[in-house]
Short mmCIF file of the C-alpha atoms (twelve columns), coordinates in Angstrom:
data_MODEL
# 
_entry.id   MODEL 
# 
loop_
_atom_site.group_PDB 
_atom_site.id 
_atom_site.type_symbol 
_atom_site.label_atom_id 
_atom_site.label_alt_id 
_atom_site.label_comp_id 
_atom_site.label_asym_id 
_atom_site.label_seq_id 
_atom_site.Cartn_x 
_atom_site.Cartn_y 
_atom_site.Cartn_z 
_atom_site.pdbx_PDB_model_num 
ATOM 1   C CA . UNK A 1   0.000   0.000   0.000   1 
ATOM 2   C CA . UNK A 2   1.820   3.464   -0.848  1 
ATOM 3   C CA . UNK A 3   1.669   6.082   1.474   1 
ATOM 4   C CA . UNK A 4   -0.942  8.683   1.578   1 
ATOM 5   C CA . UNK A 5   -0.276  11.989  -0.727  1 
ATOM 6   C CA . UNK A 6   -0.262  15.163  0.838   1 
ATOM 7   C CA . UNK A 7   -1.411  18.190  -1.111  1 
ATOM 8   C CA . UNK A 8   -1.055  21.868  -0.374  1 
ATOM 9   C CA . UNK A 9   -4.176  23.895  -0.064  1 
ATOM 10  C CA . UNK A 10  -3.692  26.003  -3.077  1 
ATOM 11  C CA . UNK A 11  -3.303  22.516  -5.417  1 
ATOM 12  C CA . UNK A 12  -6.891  21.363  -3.197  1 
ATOM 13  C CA . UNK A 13  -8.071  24.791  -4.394  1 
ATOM 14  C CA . UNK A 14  -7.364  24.837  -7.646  1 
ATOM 15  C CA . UNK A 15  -8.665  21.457  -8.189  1 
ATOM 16  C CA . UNK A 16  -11.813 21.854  -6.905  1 
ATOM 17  C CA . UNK A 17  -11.805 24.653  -9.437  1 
ATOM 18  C CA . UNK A 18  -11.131 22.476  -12.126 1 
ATOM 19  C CA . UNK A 19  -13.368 19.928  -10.780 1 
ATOM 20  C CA . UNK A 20  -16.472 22.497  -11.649 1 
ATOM 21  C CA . UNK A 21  -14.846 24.107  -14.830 1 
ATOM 22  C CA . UNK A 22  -13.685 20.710  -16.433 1 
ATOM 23  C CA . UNK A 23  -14.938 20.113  -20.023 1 
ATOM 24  C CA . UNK A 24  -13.900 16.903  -20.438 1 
ATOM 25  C CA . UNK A 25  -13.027 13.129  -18.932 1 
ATOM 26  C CA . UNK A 26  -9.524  13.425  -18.567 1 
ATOM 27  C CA . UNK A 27  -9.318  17.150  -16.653 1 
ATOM 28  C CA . UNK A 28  -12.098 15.753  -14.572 1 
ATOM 29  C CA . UNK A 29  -10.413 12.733  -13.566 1 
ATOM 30  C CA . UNK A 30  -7.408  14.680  -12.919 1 
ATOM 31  C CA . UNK A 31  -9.241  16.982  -10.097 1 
ATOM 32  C CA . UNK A 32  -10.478 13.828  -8.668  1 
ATOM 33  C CA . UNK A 33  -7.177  12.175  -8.734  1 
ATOM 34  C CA . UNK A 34  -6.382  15.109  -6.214  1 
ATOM 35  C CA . UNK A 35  -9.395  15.270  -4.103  1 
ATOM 36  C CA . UNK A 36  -10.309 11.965  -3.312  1 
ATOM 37  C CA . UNK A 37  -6.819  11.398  -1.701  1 
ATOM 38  C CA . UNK A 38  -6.831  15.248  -0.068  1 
ATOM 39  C CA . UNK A 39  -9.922  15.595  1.284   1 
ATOM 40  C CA . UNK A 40  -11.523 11.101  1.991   1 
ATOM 41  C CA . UNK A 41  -7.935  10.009  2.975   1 
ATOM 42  C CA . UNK A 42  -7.927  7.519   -0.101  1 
ATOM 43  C CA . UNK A 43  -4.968  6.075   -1.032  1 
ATOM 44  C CA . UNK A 44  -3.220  5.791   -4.248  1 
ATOM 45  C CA . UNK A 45  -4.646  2.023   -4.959  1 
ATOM 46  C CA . UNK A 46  -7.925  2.827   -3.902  1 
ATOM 47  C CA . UNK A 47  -8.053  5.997   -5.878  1 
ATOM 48  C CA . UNK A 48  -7.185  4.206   -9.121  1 
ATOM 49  C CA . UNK A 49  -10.019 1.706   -8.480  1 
ATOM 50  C CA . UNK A 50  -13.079 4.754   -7.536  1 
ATOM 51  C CA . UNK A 51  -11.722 6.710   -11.186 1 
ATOM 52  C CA . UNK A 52  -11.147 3.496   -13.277 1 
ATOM 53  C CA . UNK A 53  -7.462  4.690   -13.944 1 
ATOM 54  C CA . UNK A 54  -3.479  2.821   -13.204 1 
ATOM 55  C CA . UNK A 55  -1.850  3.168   -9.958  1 
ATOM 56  C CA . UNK A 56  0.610   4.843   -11.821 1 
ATOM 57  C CA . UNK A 57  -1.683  7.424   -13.680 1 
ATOM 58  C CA . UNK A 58  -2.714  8.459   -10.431 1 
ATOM 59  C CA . UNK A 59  0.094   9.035   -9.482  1 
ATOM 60  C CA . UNK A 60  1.756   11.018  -12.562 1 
ATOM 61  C CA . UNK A 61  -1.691  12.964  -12.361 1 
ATOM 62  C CA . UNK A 62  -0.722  14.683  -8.925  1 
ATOM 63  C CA . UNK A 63  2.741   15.099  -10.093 1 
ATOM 64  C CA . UNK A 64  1.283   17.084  -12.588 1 
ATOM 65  C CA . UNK A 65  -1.109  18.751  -10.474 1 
ATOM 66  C CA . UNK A 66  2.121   19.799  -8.252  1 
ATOM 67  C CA . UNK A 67  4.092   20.633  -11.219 1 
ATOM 68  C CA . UNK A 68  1.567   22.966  -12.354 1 
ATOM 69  C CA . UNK A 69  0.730   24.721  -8.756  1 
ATOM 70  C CA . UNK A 70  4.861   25.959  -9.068  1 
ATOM 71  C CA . UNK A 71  5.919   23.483  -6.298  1 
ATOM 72  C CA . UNK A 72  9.154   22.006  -7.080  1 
ATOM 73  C CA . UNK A 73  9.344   18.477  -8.358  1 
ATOM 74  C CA . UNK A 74  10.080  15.757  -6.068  1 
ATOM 75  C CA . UNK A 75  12.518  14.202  -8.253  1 
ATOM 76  C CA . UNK A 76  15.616  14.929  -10.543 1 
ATOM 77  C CA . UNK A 77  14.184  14.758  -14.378 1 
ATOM 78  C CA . UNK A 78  15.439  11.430  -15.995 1 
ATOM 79  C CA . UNK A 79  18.831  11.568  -17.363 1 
ATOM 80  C CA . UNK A 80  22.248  12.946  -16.670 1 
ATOM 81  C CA . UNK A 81  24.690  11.829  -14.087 1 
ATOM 82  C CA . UNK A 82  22.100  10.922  -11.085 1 
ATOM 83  C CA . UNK A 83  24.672  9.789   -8.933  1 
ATOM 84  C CA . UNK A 84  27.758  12.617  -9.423  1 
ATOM 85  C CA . UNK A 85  30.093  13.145  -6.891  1 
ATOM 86  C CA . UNK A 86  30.902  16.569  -8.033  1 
ATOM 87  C CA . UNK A 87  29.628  17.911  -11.070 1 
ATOM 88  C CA . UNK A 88  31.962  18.043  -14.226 1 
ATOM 89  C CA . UNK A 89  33.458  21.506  -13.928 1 
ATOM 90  C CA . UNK A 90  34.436  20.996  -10.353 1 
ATOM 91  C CA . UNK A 91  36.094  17.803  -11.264 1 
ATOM 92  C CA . UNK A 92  38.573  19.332  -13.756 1 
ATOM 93  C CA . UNK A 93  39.041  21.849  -11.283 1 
ATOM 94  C CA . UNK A 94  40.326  19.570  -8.948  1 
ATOM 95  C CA . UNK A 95  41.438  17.571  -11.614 1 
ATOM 96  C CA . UNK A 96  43.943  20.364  -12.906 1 
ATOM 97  C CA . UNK A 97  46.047  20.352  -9.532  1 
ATOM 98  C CA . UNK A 98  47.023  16.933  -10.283 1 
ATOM 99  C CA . UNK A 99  47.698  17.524  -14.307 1 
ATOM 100 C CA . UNK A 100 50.617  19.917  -13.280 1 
ATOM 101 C CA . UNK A 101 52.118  17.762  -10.623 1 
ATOM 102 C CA . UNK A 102 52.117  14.854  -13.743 1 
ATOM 103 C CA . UNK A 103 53.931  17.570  -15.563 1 
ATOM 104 C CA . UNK A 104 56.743  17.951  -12.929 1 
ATOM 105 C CA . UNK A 105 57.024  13.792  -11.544 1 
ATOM 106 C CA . UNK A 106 55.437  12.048  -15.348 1 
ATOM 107 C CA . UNK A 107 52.708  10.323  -14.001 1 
ATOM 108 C CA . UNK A 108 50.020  10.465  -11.323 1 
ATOM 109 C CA . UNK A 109 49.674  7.764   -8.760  1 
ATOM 110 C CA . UNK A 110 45.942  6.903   -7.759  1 
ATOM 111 C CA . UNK A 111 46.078  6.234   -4.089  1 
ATOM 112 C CA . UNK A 112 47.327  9.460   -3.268  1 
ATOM 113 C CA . UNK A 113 44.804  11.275  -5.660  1 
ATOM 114 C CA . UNK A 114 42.114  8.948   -4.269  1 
ATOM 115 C CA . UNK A 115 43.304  9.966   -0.668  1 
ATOM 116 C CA . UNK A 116 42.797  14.079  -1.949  1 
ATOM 117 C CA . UNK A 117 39.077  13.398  -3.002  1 
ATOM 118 C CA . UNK A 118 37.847  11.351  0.190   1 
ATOM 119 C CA . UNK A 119 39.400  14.716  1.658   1 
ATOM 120 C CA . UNK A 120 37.086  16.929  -0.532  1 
ATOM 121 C CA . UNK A 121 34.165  15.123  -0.565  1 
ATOM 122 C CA . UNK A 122 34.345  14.274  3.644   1 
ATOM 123 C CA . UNK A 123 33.364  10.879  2.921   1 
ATOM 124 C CA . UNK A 124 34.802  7.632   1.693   1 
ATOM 125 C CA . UNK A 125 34.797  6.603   -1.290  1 
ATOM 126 C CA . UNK A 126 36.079  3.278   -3.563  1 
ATOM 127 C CA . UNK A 127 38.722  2.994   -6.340  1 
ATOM 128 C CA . UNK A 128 36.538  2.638   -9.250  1 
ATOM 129 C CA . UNK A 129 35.136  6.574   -9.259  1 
ATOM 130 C CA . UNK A 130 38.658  7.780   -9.207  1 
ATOM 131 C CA . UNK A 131 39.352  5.410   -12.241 1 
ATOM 132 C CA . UNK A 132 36.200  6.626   -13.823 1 
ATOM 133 C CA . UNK A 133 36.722  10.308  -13.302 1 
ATOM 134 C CA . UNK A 134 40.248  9.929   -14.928 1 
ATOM 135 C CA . UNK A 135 39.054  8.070   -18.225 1 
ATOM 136 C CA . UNK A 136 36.331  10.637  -18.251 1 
ATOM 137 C CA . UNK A 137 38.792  13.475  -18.463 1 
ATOM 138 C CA . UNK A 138 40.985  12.050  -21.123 1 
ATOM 139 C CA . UNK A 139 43.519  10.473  -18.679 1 
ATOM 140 C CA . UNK A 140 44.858  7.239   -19.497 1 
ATOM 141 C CA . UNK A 141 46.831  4.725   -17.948 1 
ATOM 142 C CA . UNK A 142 50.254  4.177   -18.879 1 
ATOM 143 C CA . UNK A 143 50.768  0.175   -20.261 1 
ATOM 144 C CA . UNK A 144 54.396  -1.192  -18.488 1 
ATOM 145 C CA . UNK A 145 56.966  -1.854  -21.657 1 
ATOM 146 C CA . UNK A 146 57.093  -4.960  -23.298 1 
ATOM 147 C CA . UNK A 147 60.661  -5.699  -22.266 1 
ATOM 148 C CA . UNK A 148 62.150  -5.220  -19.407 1 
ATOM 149 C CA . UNK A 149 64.326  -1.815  -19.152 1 
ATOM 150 C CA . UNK A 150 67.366  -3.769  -17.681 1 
ATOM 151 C CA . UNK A 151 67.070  -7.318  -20.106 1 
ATOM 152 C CA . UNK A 152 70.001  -8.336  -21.801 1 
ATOM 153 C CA . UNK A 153 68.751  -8.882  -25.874 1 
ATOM 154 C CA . UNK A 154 72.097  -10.732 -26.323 1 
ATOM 155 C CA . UNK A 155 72.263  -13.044 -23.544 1 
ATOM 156 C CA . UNK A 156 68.428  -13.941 -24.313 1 
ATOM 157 C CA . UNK A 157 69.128  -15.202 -27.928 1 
ATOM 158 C CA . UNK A 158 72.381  -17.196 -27.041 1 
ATOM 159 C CA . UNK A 159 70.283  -18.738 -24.723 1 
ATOM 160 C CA . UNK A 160 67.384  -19.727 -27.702 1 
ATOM 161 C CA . UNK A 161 69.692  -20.682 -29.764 1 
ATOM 162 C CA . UNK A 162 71.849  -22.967 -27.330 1 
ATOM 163 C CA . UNK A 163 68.747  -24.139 -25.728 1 
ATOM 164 C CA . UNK A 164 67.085  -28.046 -26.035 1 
ATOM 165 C CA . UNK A 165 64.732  -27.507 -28.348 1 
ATOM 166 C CA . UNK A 166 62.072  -30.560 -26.706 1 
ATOM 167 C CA . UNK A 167 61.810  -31.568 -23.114 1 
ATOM 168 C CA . UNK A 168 60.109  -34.922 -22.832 1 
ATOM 169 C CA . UNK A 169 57.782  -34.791 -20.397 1 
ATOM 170 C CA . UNK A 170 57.998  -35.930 -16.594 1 
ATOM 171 C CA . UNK A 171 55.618  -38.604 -15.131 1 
ATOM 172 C CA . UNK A 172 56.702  -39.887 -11.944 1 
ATOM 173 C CA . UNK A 173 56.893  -43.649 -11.835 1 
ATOM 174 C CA . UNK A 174 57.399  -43.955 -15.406 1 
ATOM 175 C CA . UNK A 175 60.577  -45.187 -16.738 1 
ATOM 176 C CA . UNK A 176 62.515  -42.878 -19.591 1 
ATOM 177 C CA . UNK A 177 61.511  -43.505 -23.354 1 
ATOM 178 C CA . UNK A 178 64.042  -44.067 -25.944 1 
ATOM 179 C CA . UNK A 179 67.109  -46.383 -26.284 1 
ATOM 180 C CA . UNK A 180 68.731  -47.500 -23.179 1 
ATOM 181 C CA . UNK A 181 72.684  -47.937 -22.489 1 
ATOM 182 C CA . UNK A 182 73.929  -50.907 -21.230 1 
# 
């Protein structure tokens, strides 16, 4: 059972209004959708079943009938970052601290930027949003080389080249294939 709507007096007013002015189905239905919950203590299930309408109309009609009276929307619009930590401007902001200490060392470490925005938010936070906020600012992270800066090239082909090129395989308890010396 949802919980019972509550509905400023100048929405009630207006309603009732449009309850005697309305010229057809739908804007009558929509002043009931108010009233019956306002002023009979209906709720939104109950409601639906007196009109003939969804639980859900119902309820989009009051938002509607809010929306209209100039009282501000319960809820963000669909859409967009619902779940920010800062918006985008303030991230490159705090982003751009960071870009000129990568200019001076070469490279940023996470932990220690991670540290910085637990420390501006005031609240913990994981790994992944710091990992996200970097890719989203054109920050990438740097692959490790291929080869090894101190691997010797040389010493790595004599050793291909000198190598056995098949090792029979081990089983334990099993004798050696092959010929035997006697």
């Amino acid at each position: 059972m949802s919980r019972p709507a509550k509905f400023s007096p100048e929405v009630i007013a207006r309603a009732q209004t449009q309850l005697l002015e309305a010229s057809s189905i739908q804007a009558f239905r929509a002043a009931q959708a108010i009233l019956l919950p306002a002023l009979l203590g209906l709720s939104r299930e109950q409601t639906a079943q007196a009109i003939g309408l969804s639980s859900s109309r119902i309820g989009s009609l009051q938002a509607e009938a809010r929306k209209l009276n100039g009282a501000p929307p319960d809820k963000k619009p669909h859409g967009g970052r619902r779940r920010e930590l800062m918006p985008l401007d303030e991230e490159k902001a705090f982003l751009e601290i960071w870009a000129q200490k990568a200019q001076t060392a070469g490279m940023v470490i996470v932990p220690p930027l991670h540290q910085a925005l637990e420390e501006k938010l005031g609240r913990k936070v994981g790994t992944s949003p710091v990992y996200r906020m970097l890719e989203r600012h054109g920050w990438r992270k740097v692959a490790p080389d291929s080869i090894h800066p101190k691997a010797d090239t040389q010493r790595q082909e004599d050793w291909k080249k000198n190598s056995r090129k098949w090792w029979p395989p081990f089983f334990p308890g099993r004798k050696p294939q092959g010929k035997r010396r006697v």
